[in-house]
C-alpha positions as CSV (number, residue, x, y, z in Angstrom):
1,X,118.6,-71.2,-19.4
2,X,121.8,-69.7,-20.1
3,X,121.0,-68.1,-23.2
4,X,118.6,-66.7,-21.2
5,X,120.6,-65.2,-18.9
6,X,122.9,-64.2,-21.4
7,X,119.5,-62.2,-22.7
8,X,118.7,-60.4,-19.8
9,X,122.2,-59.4,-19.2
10,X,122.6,-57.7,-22.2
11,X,119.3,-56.1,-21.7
12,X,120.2,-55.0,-18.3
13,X,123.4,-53.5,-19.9
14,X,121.8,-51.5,-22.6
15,X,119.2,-50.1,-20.4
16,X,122.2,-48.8,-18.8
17,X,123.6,-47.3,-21.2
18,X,120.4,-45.7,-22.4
19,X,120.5,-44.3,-19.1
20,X,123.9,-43.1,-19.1
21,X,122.9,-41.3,-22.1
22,X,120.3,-39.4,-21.0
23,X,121.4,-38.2,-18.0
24,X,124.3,-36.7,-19.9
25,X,121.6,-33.5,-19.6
26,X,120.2,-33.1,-16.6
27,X,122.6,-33.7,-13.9
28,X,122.4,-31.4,-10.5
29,X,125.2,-29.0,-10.5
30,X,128.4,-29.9,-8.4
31,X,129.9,-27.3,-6.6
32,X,133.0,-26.7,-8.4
33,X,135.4,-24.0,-6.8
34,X,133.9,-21.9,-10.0
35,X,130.7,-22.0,-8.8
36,X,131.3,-21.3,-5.0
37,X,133.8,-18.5,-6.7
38,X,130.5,-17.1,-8.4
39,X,128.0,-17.8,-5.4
40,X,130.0,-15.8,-3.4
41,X,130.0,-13.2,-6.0
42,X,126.2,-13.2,-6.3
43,X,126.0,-13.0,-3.0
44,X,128.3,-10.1,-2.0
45,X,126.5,-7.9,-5.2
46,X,122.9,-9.0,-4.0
47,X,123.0,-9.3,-0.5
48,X,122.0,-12.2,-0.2
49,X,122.9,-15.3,1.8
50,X,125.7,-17.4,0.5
51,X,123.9,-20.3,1.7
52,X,121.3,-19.8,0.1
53,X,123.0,-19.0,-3.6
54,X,124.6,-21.9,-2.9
55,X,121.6,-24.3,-2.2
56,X,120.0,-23.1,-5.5
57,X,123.1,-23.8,-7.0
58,X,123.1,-27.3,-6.0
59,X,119.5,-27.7,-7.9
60,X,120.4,-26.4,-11.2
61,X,120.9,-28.6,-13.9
62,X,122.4,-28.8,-17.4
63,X,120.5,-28.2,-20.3
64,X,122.1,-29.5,-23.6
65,X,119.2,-28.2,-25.6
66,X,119.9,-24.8,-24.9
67,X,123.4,-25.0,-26.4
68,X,122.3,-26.9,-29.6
69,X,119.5,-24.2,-30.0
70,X,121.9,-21.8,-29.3
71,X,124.3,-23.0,-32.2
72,X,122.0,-24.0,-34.5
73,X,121.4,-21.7,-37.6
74,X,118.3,-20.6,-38.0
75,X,116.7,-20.7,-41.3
76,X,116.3,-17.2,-42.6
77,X,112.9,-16.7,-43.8
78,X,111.8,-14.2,-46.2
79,X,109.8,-11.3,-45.1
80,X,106.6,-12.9,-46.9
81,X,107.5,-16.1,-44.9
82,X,108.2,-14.1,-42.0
83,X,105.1,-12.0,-41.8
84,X,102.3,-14.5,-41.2
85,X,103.3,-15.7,-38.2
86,X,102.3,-12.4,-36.4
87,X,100.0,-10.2,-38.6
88,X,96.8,-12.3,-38.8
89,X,93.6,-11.8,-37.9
90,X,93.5,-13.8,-34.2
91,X,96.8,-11.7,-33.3
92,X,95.4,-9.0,-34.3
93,X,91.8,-9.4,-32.2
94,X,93.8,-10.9,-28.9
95,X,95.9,-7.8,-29.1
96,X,92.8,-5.6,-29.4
97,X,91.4,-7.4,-26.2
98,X,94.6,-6.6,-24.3
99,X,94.5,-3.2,-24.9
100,X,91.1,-3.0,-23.4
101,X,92.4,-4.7,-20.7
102,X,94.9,-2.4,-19.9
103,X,93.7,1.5,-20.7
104,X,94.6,3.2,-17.8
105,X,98.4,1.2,-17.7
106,X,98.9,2.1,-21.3
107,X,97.9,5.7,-20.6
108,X,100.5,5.5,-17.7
109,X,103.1,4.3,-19.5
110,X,102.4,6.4,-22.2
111,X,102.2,9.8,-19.7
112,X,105.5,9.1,-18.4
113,X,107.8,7.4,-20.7
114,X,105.8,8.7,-24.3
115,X,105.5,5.5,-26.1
116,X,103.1,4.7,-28.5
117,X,100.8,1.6,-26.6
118,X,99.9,-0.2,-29.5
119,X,103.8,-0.3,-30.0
120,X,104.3,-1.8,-26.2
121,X,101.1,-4.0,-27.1
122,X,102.6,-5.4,-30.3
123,X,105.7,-6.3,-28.7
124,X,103.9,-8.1,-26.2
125,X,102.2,-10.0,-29.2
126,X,104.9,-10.7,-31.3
127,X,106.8,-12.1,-28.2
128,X,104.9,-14.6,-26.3
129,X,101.5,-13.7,-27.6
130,X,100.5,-11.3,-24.9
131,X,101.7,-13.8,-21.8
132,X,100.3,-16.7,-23.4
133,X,103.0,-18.5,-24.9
134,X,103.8,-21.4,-22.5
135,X,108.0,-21.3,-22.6
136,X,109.9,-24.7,-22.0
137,X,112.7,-24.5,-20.3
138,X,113.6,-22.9,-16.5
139,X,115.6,-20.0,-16.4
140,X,117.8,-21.3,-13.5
141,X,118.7,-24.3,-15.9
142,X,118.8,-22.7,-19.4
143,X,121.1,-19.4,-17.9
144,X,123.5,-22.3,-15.6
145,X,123.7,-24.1,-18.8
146,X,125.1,-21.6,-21.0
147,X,126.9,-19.7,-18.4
148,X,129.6,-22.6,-17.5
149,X,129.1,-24.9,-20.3
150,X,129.1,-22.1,-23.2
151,X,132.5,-20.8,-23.4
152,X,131.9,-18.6,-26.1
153,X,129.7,-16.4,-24.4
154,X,130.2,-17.3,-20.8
155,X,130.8,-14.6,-19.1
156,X,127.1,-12.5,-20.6
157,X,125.1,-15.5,-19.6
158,X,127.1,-15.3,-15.7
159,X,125.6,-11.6,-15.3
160,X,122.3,-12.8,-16.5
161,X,122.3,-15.8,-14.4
162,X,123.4,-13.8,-11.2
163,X,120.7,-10.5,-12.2
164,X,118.1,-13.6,-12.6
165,X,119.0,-14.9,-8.6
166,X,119.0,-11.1,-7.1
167,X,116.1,-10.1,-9.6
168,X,114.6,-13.5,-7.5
169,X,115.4,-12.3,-4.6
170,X,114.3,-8.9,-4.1
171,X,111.3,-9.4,-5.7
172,X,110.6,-13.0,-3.2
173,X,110.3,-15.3,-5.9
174,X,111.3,-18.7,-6.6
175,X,113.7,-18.7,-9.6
176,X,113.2,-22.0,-10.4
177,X,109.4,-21.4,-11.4
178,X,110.2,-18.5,-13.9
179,X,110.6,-19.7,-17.7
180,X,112.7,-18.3,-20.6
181,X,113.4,-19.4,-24.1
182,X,116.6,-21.9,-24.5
183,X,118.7,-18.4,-24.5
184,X,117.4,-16.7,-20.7
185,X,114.9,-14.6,-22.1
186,X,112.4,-14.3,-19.6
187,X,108.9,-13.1,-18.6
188,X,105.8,-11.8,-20.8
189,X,108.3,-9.2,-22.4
190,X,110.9,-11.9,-22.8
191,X,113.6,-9.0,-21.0
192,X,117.3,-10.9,-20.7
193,X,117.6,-10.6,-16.6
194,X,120.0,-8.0,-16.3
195,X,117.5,-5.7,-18.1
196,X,114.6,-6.4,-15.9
197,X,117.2,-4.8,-13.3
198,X,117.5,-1.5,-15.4
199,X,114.3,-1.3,-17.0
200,X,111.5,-3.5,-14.9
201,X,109.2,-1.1,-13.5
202,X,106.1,-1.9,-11.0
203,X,103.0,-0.6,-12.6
204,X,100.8,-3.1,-10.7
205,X,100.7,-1.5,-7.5
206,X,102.1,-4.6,-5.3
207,X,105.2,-3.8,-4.8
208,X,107.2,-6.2,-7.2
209,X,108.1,-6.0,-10.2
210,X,106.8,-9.3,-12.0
211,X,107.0,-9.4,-15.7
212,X,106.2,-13.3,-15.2
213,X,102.7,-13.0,-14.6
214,X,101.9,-9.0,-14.3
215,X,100.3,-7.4,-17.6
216,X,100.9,-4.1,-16.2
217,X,104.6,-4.1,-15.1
218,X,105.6,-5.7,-18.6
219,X,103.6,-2.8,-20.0
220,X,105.9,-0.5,-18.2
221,X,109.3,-1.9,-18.1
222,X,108.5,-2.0,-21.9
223,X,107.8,1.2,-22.1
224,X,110.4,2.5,-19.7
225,X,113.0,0.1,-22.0
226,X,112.2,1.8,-25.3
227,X,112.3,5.2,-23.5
228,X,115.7,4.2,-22.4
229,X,116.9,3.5,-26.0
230,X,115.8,6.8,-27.3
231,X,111.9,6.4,-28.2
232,X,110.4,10.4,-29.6
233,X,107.1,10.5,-28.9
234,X,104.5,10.9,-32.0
235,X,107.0,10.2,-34.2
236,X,106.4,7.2,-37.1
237,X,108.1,4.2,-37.0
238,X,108.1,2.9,-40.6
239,X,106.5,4.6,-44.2
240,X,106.2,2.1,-47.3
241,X,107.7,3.7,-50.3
242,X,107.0,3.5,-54.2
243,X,110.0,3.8,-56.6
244,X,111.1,6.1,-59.9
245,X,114.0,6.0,-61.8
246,X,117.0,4.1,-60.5
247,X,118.7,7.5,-58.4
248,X,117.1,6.3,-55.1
249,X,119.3,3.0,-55.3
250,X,122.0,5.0,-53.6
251,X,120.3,5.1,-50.4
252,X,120.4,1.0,-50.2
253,X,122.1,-0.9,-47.7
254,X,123.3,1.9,-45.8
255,X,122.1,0.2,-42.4
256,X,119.4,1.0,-40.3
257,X,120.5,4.3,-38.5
258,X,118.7,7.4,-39.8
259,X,120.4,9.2,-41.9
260,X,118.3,11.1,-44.6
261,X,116.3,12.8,-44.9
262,X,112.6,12.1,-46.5
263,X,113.0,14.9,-48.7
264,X,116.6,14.0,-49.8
265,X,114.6,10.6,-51.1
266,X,111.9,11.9,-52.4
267,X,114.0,14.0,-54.3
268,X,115.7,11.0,-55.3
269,X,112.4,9.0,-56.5
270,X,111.0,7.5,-53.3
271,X,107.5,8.7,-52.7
272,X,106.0,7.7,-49.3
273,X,102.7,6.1,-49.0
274,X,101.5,8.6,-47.0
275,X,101.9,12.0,-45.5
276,X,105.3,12.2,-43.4
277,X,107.4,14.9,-41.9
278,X,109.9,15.8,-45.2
279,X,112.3,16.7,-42.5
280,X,112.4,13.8,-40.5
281,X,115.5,11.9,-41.0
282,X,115.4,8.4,-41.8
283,X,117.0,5.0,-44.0
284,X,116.2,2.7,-46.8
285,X,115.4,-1.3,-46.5
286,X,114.1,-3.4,-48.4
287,X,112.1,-6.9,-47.6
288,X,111.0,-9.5,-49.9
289,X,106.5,-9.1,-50.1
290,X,104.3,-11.4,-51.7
291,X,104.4,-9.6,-54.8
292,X,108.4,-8.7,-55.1
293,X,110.5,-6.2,-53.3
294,X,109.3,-3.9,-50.7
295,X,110.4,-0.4,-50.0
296,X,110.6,1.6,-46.5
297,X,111.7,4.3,-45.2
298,X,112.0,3.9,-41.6
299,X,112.9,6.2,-39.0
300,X,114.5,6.5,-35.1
301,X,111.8,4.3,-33.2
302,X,111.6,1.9,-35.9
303,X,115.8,1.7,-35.2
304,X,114.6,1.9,-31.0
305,X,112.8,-1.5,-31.5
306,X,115.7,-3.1,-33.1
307,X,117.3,-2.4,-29.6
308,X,114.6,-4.9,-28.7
309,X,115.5,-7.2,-31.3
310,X,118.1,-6.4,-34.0
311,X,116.1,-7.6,-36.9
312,X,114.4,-5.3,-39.6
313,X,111.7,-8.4,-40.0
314,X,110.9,-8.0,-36.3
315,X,110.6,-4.5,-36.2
316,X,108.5,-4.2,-39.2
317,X,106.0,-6.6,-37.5
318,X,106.1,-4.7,-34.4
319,X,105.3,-1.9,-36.7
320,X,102.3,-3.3,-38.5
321,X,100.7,-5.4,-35.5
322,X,101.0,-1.9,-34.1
323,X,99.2,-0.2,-36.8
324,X,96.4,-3.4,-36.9
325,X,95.8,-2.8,-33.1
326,X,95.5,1.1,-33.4
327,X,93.0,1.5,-36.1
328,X,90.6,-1.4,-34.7
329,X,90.9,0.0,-31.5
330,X,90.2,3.9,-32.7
């Protein structure tokens, strides 16, 4: 009998610490004199209650996983690794379908900010797979998380976190249902917060600006955020180049900003795949393809999308998905 005790003891006492371990993530905020500090801040720059900052406040909770994703090194991936997941042909169709979805939005977007909308429409894809990519964690929690308990970077994931409550706000919607990735990102365009404040737009015609749910304001704010970062219209992104001689080498690894000319290169030994403006300025990168090195010249949108995301990988799927979508949809 009293071994058995002894048993169920124990047992009690690990199942508490089991407990005690798991709730390591996941514990309600307290209301430190840092957070009522920053509640009053939020509230003062949004005009919003106090109270009420304070009350969601009280209902965030931590999120470990976001730092360890956070910190965790990604494995690079080769561009040939890279590549499949977004150029295939069901990505490809579904992005089709979206644009026919959306013609009159596109041609908006495209009137007033003069993006290219199989550009918009990629990016869509590429991110969340045109709004249907289910994300995991809230963006109350993932934003609190890193704000007070991510020193490195605190004080970027604070604006976000306050831009995400008066974003909230204005707009009358409950932060606590909108989604992000572990790092904030948020919505069908995956915009940080603070730029759904400068570049969300209302294309829907209800008077919000919801890139959770609407098609047509992620279309715009899009639009309106490549605009912002210097988009030309009818200009290329990207131009696959063949190689002569060895002279052309000089233009490697010279980053991403246009600098060159096309006929500079092509004087050098690049030729382009196809006709391109010898004028236009642009730079050299190369990706690893399924059959060995790849050349491109790319030029200022192709550098607009990095703004989006700074990787060339990303932007060259952007590019392609882009192309896919425009000639099935011609």
């Amino acid at each position: 009998m009293i071994k058995k005790d002894q048993k169920h003891l124990m047992n009690k006492f690990l199942l508490t610490l089991v407990l005690i371990c798991f709730s390591v993530t996941g514990f309600a905020a307290k209301l430190t004199p840092e957070l009522e500090s920053f509640a009053h801040r939020v509230a003062v720059n949004g005009r919003i209650s106090e109270k009420a900052v304070l009350g969601w406040l009280k209902r965030v909770k931590r999120t470990d996983e976001c730092i360890d994703l956070m910190d965790r090194q990604a494995e690079s991936k080769e561009w040939k690794d890279y590549k499949p997941h977004f150029i295939y042909d069901r990505k490809i169709n579904r992005g089709v379908y979206f644009k026919g979805r959306y013609p009159k939005t596109l041609a908006k977007a495209k009137r007033i900010y003069g993006v290219d909308p199989n550009i918009v429409v990629a990016i869509l894809g590429v991110e969340t797979d045109y709004g249907s990519y289910a994300l995991r964690h809230r963006a109350m929690d993932a934003l609190y998380t890193l704000a007070f308990f991510y020193p490195r970077r605190a004080d970027y994931f604070k604006r976000e976190l306050e831009a995400l409550m008066i974003y909230s706000y204005r707009n009358k919607l409950d932060p606590f249902n909108l989604k992000s990735s572990y790092a904030g990102a948020v919505g069908m365009p995956q915009f940080m917060p603070t730029n759904i404040m400068k570049y969300g737009v209302e294309f829907s015609g209800d008077g919000r600006i919801n890139i959770f749910k609407s098609g047509a304001d992620s279309i715009g704010s899009i639009a309106n955020y490549l605009h912002g970062h210097g988009w030309k219209e009818g200009e290329p992104l990207a131009v696959k180049v063949y190689t002569k001689g060895t002279k052309w080498q000089k233009y490697l690894n010279q980053g991403i900003t246009p600098k060159y000319t096309v006929a500079e290169m092509q004087r050098s030994g690049l030729t382009p795949s196809m006709n391109v403006n010898p004028k236009l300025k642009g730079s050299l990168v190369e990706v690893l393809g399924d059959d060995g090195p790849e050349f491109w010249i790319v030029f200022n949108n192709f550098y607009v999308v990095t703004r989006y995301n700074p990787s060339v990988k990303y932007a060259l799927a952007v590019t392609i998905l882009g192309k896919h979508i425009e000639i099935k949809t011609r």
